[in-house]
N, C-alpha and C positions, 0 to 999 in steps of 0.2 A: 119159561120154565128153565133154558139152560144156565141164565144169570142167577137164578135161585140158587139152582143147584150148586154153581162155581164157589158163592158166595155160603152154602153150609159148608162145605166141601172146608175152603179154606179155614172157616173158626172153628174144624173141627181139627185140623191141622194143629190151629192154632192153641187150643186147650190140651193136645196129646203133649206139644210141644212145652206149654208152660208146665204140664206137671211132669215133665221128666227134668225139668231145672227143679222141682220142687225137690224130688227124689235125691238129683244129685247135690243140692245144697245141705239137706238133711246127712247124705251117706258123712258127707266131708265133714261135719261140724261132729257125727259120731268116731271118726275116723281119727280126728284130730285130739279126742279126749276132751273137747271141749265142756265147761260143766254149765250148766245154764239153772243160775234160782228165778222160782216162778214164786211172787208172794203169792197169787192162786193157789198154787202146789203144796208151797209153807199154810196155808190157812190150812186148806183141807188135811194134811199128813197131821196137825198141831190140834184140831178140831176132833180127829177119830182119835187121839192116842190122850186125850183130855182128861186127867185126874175126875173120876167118880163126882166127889166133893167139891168139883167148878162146875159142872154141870148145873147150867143153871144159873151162874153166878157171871159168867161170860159167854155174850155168844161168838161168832163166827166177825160181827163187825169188830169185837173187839181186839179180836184174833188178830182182826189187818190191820188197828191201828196203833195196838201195840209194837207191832213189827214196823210200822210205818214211823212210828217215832224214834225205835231204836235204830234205823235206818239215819234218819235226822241227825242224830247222836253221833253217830260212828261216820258223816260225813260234814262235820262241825269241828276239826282238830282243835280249835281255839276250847271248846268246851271241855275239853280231855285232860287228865291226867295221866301223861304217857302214851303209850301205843294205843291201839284202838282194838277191845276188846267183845267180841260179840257176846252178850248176856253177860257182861261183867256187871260188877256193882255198880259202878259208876253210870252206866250205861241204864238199869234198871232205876236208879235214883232219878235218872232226867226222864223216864219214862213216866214215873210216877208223879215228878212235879209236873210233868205236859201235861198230862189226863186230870191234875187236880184245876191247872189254869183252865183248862177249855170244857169245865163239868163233865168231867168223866171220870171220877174220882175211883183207883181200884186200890188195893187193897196189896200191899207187897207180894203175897203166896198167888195170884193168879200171875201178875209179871212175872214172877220167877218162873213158874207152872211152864209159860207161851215161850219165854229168851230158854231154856231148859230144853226146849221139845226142838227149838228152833235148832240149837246144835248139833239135835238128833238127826233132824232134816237134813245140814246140812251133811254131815256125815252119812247120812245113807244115799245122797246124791255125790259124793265124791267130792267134797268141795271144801273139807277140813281132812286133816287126817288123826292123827294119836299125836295126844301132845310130846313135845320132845324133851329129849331129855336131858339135862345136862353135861355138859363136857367131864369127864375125868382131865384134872389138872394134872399133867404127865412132867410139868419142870421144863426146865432148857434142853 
């Protein structure tokens, strides 16, 4: 009985221990401002705030591979015109020619619908802010 015991003893040791690194890796990654997208996160936040009129029209898988392609897109610089814009036009056009190549063919107003909400998303997670604004040209 006393090896039993030594042996709960320790992996009970051992599991208080791992979840106080849980704790403190979590405080520090809030602490640091860090902003973390979860396409999980983005499906369900982009799925409940879903125009009336797509109901129905897309469900939740398309949700993710909508986002999964404009992902694609915006990690493609060769495919770009310019900087890399989330739910830009550009960015919506390769989405729409990917889902016609691999039969999934949508419809322009549901992309716009999902890259729209996705900005929403990221903006309520911290992780865009207000677009900016341009300089006042002040001269020499």
């Amino acid at each position: 009985m006393g090896p039993a015991l030594l042996i709960v003893a320790l992996l009970a040791v051992l599991v208080v221990f791992g979840f106080g690194m849980m704790l403190q890796g979590h405080r520090r990654r809030l602490e640091d401002g860090a902003v973390i997208y979860g396409v999980d996160d983005a499906v369900i936040y982009i799925w409940e705030r879903l125009p009336e009129n797509l109901i129905g029209v897309i469900d939740r898988a398309d949700i993710r591979r909508i986002l999964e392609w404009e992902m694609l897109y915006l990690q493609q610089p060769s495919r770009r015109n310019g900087p890399a814009v989330v739910g830009g036009l550009d960015a919506a056009a390769f989405v729409q020619q990917r889902a016609y190549e691999t039969g999934h063919p949508y419809e322009p107003e549901p992309i716009f619908a999902v890259l729209d909400l996705q900005a929403d998303y990221l903006r309520a997670i911290g992780a865009i802010g207000n677009p900016v604004e341009p300089e006042a040209d002040t001269g020499p």
